[in-house]
C-alpha positions as CSV (number, residue, x, y, z in Angstrom):
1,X,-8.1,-9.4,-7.2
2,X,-6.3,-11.3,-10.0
3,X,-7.9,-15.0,-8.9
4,X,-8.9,-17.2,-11.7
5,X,-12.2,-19.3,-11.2
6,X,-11.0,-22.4,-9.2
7,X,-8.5,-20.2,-7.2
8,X,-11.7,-19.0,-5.3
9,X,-12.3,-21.9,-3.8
10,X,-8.7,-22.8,-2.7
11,X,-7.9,-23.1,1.4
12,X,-6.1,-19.7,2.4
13,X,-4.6,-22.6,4.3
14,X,-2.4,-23.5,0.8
15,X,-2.1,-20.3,-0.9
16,X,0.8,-18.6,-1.6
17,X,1.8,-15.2,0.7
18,X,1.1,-12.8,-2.4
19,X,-2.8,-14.4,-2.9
20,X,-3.1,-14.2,1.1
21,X,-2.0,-10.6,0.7
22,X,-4.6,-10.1,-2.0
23,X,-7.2,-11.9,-0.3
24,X,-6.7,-9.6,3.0
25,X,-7.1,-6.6,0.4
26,X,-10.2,-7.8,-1.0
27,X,-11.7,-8.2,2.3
28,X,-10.9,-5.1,3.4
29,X,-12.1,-3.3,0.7
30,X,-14.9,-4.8,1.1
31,X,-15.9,-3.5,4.7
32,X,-15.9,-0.2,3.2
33,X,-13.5,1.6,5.8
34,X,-12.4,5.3,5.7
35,X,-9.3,4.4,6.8
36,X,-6.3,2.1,5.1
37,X,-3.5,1.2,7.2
38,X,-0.7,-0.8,6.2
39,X,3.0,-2.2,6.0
40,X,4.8,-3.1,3.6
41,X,1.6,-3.5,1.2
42,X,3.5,-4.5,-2.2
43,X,5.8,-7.2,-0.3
44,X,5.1,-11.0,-2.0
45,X,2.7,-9.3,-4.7
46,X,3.9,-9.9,-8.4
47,X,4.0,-7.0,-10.8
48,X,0.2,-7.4,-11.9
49,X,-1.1,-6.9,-8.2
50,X,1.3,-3.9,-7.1
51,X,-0.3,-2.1,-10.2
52,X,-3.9,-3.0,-9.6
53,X,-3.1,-2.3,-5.5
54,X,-1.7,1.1,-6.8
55,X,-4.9,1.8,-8.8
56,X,-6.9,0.9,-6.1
57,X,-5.1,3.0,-3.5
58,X,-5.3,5.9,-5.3
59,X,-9.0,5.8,-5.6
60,X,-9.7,5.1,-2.4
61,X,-11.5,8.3,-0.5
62,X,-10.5,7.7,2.6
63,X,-7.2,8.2,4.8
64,X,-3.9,5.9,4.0
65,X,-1.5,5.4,6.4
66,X,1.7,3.0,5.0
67,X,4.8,2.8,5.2
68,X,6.6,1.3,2.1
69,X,10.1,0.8,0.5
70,X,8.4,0.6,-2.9
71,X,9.6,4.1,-4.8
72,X,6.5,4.3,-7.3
73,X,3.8,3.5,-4.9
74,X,4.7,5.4,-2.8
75,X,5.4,8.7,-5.4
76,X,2.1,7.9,-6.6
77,X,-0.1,7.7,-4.3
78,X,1.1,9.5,-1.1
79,X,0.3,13.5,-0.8
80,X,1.9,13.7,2.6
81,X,5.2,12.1,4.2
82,X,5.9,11.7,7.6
83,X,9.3,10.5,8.4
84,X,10.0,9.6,11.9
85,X,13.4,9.1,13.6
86,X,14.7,7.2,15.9
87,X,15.0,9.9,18.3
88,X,10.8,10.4,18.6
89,X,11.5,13.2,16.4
90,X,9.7,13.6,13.2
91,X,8.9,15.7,10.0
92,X,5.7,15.8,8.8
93,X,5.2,17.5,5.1
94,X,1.9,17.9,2.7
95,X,3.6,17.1,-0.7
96,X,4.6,13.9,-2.7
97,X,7.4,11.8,-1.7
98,X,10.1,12.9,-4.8
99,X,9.2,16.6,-3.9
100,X,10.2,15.6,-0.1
101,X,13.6,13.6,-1.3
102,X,14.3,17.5,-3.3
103,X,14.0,19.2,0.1
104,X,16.0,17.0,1.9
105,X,18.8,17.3,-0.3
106,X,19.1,21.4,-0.3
């Protein structure tokens, strides 16, 4: 998870928001869950850790849920969007985000 050797044994009390966001990762990838749900996942993570979190979302065999204004993560890793409005009303469509963004446009 990117931590050097005496970062492990810092206080999450004084680290930073992107190493407690990396520490909450670690921890739940290590309870083995089928299912991944989050907000806002690459918020306060430096390039390094949004590609390592993007590797390690797309290998994961379980379901995602996320929502996410992050363009590439979200491209490459969802296979289904779900877009709902405000209304209660929503669209729900198996395919990748930039192939959703196409439909909405014709």
């Amino acid at each position: 998870m990117l931590f050097s050797k005496e970062d492990v044994f810092k206080k999450l009390s004084v680290l930073s928001g992107g190493e407690r966001v990396r520490t909450l990762i670690a921890k739940m990838m290590l309870e083995e869950s089928n299912t991944f749900i989050i907000d806002e996942p690459t918020n306060h993570l430096d390039m390094e850790s949004i590609q390592s979190l993007n590797k390690g979302l797309i290998n994961f065999n379980g379901v995602i849920l996320f929502s996410s204004t992050d363009h590439e993560l979200v491209q490459s890793t969802a296979n289904r969007v779900i877009e709902i409005f405000e209304d209660g009303t929503y669209i729900d469509q198996p395919m990748t985000y930039d192939e959703y963004l196409e439909t909405k446009e014709k």
